[in-house]
Backbone as XML, in Angstrom:
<?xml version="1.0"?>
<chain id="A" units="angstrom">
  <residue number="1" name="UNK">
    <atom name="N" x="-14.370" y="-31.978" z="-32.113"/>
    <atom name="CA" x="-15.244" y="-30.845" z="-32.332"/>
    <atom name="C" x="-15.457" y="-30.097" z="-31.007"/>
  </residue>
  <residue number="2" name="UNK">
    <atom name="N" x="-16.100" y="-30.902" z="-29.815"/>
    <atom name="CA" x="-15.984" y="-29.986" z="-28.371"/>
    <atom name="C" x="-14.648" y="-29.164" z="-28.146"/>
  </residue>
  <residue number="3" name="UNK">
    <atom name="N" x="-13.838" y="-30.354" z="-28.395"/>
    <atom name="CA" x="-12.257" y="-29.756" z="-27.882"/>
    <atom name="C" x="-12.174" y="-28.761" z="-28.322"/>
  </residue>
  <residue number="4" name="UNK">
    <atom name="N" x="-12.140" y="-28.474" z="-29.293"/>
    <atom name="CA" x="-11.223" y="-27.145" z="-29.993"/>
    <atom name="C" x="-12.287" y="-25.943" z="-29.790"/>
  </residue>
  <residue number="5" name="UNK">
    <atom name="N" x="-13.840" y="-25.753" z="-29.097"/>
    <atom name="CA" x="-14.033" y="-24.834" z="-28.662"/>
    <atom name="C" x="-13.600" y="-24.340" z="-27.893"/>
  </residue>
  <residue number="6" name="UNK">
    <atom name="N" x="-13.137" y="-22.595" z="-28.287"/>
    <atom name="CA" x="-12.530" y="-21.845" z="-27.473"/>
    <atom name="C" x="-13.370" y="-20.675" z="-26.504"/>
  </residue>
  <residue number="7" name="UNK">
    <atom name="N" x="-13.141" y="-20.792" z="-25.271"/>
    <atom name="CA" x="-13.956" y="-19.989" z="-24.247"/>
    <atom name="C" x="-13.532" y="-18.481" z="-24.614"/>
  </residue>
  <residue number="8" name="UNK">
    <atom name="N" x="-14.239" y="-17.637" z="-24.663"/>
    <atom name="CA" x="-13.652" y="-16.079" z="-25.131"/>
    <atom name="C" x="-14.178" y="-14.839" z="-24.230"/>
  </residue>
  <residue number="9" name="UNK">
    <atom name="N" x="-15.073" y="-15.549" z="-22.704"/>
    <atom name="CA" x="-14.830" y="-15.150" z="-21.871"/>
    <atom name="C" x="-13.761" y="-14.662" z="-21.371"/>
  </residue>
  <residue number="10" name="UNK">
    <atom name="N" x="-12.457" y="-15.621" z="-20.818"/>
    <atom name="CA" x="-11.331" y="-14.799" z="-20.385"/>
    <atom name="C" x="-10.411" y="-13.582" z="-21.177"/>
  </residue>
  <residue number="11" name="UNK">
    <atom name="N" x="-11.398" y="-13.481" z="-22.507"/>
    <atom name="CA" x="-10.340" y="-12.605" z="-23.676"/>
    <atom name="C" x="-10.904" y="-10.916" z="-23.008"/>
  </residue>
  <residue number="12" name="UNK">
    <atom name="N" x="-12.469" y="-11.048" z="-22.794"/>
    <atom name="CA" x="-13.027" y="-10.003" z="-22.170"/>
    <atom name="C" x="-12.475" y="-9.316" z="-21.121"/>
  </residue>
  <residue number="13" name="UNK">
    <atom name="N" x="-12.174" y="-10.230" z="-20.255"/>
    <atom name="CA" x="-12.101" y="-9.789" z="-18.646"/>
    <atom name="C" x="-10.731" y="-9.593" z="-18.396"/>
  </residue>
  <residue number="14" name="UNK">
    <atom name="N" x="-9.874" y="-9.838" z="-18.896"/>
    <atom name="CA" x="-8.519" y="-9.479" z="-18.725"/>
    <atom name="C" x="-8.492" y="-7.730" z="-18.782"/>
  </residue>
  <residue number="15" name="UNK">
    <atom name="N" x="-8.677" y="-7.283" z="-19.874"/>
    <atom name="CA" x="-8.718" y="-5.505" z="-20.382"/>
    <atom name="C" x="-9.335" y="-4.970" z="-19.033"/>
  </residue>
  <residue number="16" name="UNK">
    <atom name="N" x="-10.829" y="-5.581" z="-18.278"/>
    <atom name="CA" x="-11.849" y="-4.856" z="-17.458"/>
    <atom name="C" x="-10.557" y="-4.737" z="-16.378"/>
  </residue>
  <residue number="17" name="UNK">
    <atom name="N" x="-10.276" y="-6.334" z="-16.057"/>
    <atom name="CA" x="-9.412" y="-6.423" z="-14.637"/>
    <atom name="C" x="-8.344" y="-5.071" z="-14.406"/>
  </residue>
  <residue number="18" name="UNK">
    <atom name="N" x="-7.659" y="-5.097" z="-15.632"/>
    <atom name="CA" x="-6.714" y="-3.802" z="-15.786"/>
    <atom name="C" x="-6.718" y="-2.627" z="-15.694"/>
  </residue>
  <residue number="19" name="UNK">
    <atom name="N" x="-7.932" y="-1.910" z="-16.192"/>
    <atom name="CA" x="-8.610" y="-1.018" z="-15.773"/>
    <atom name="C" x="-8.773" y="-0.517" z="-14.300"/>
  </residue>
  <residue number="20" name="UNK">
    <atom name="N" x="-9.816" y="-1.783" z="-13.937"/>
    <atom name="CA" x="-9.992" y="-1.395" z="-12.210"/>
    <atom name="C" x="-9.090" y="-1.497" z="-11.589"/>
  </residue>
  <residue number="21" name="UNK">
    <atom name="N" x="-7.563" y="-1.891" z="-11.710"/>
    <atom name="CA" x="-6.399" y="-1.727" z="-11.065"/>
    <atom name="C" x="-5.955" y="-0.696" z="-11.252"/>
  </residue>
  <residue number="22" name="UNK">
    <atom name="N" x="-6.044" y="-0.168" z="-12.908"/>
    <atom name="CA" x="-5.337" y="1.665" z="-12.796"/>
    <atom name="C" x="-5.781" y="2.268" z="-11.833"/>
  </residue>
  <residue number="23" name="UNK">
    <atom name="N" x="-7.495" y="2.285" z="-11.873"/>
    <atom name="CA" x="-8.387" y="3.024" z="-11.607"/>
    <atom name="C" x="-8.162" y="3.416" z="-9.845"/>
  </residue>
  <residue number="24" name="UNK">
    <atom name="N" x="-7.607" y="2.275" z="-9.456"/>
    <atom name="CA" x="-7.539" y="2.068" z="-8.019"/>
    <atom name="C" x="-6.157" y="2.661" z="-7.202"/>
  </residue>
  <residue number="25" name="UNK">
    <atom name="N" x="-5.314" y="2.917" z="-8.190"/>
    <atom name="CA" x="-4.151" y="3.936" z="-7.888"/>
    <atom name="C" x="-4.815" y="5.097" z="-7.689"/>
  </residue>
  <residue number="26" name="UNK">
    <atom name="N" x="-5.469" y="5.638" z="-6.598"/>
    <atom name="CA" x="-5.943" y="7.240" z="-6.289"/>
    <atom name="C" x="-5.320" y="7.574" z="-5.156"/>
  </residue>
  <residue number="27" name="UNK">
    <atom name="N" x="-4.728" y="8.904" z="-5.143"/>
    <atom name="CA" x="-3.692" y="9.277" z="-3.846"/>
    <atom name="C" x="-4.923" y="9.918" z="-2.680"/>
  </residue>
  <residue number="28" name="UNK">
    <atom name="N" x="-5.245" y="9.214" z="-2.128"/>
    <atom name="CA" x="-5.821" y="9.365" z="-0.770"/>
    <atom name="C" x="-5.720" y="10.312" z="0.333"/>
  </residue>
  <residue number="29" name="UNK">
    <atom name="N" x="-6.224" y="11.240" z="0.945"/>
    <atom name="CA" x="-5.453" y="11.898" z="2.080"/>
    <atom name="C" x="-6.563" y="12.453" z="2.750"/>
  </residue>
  <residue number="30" name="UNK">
    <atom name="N" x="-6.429" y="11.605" z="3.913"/>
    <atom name="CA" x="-7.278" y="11.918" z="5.067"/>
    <atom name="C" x="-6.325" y="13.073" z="6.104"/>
  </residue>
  <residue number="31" name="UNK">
    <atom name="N" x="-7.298" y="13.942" z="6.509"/>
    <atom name="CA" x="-7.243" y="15.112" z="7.645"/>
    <atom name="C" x="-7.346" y="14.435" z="9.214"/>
  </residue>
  <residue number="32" name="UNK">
    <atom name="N" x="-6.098" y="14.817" z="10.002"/>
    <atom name="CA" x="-6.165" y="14.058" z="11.372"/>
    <atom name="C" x="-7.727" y="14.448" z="11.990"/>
  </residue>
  <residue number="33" name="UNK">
    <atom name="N" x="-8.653" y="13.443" z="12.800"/>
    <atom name="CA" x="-9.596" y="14.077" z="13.890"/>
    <atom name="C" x="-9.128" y="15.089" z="14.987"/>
  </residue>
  <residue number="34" name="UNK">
    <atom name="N" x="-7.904" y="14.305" z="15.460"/>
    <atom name="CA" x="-7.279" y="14.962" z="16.790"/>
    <atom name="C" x="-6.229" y="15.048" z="16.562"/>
  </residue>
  <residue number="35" name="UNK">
    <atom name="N" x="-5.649" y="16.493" z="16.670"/>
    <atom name="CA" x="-4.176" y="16.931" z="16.572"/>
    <atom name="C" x="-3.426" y="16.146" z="17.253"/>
  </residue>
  <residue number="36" name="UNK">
    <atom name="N" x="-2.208" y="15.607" z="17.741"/>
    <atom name="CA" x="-1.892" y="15.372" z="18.650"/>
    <atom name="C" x="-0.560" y="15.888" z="18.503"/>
  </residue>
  <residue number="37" name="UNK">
    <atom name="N" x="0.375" y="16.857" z="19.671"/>
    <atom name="CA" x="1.162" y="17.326" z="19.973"/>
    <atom name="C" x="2.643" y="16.316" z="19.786"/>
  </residue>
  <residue number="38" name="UNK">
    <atom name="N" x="3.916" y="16.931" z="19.239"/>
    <atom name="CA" x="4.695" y="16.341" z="18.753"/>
    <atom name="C" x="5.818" y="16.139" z="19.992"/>
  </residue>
  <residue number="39" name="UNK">
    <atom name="N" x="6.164" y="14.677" z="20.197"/>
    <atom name="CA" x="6.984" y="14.902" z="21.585"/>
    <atom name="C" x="8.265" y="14.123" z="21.716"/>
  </residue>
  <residue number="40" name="UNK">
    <atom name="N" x="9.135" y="14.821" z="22.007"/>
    <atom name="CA" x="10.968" y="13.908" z="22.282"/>
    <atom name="C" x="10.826" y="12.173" z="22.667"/>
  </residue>
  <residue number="41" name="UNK">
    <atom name="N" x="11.145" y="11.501" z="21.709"/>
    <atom name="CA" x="11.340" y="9.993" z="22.099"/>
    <atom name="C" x="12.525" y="9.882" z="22.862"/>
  </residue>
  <residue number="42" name="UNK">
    <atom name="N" x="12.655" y="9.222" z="23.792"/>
    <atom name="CA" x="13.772" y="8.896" z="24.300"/>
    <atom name="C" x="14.165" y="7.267" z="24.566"/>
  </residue>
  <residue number="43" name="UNK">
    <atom name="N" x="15.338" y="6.755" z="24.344"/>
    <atom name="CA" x="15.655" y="5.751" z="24.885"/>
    <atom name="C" x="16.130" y="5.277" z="25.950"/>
  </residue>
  <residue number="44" name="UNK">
    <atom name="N" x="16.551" y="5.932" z="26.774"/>
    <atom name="CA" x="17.410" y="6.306" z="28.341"/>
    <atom name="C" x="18.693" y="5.920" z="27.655"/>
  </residue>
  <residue number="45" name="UNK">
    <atom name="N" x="19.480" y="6.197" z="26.569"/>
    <atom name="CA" x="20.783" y="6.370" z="26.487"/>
    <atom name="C" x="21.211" y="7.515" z="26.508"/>
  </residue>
  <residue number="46" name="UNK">
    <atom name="N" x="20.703" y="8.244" z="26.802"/>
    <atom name="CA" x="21.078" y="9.836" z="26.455"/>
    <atom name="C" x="22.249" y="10.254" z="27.687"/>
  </residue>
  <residue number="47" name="UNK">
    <atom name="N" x="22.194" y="9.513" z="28.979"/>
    <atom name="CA" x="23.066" y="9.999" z="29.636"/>
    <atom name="C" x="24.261" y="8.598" z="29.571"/>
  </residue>
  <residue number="48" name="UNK">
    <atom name="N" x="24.374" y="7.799" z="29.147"/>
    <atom name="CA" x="25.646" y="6.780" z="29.172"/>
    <atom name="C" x="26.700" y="7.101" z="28.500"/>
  </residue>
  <residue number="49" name="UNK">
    <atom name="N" x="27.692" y="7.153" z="29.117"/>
    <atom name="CA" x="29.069" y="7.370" z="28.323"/>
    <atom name="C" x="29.515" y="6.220" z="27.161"/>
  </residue>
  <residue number="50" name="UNK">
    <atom name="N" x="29.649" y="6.205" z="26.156"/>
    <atom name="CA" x="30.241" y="5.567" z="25.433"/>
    <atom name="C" x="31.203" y="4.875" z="25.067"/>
  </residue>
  <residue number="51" name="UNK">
    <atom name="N" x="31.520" y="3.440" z="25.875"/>
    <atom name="CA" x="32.609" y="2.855" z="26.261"/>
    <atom name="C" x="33.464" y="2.859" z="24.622"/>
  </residue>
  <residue number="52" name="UNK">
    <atom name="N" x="33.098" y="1.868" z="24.037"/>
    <atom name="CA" x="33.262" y="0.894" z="22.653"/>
    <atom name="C" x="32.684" y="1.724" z="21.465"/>
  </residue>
  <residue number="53" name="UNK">
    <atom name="N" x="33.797" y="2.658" z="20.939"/>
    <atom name="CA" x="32.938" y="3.035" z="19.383"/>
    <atom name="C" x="33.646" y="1.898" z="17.968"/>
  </residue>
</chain>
């Protein structure tokens, strides 16, 4: 008789859980504070000749 009671809590909370996961896909977009100026990366290969292609 205990045994075969069934908990029907987890039948609830599954649907909620799903929800607040859609819900939580929102496209976000924050505005920089401080611009910051865009600048040449370099590796110092720029002047080596290229032995081995």
């Amino acid at each position: 008789v205990n045994g075969e009671a069934k908990n029907d809590t987890n039948d609830h909370e599954e649907p909620q859980q799903k929800q607040e996961e859609d819900s939580e896909e929102v496209d976000v977009h924050f505005e920089p504070i401080v611009n910051l100026p865009l600048i040449d990366v370099s590796n110092n290969e720029e002047d080596e000749i290229e032995m081995i292609k």
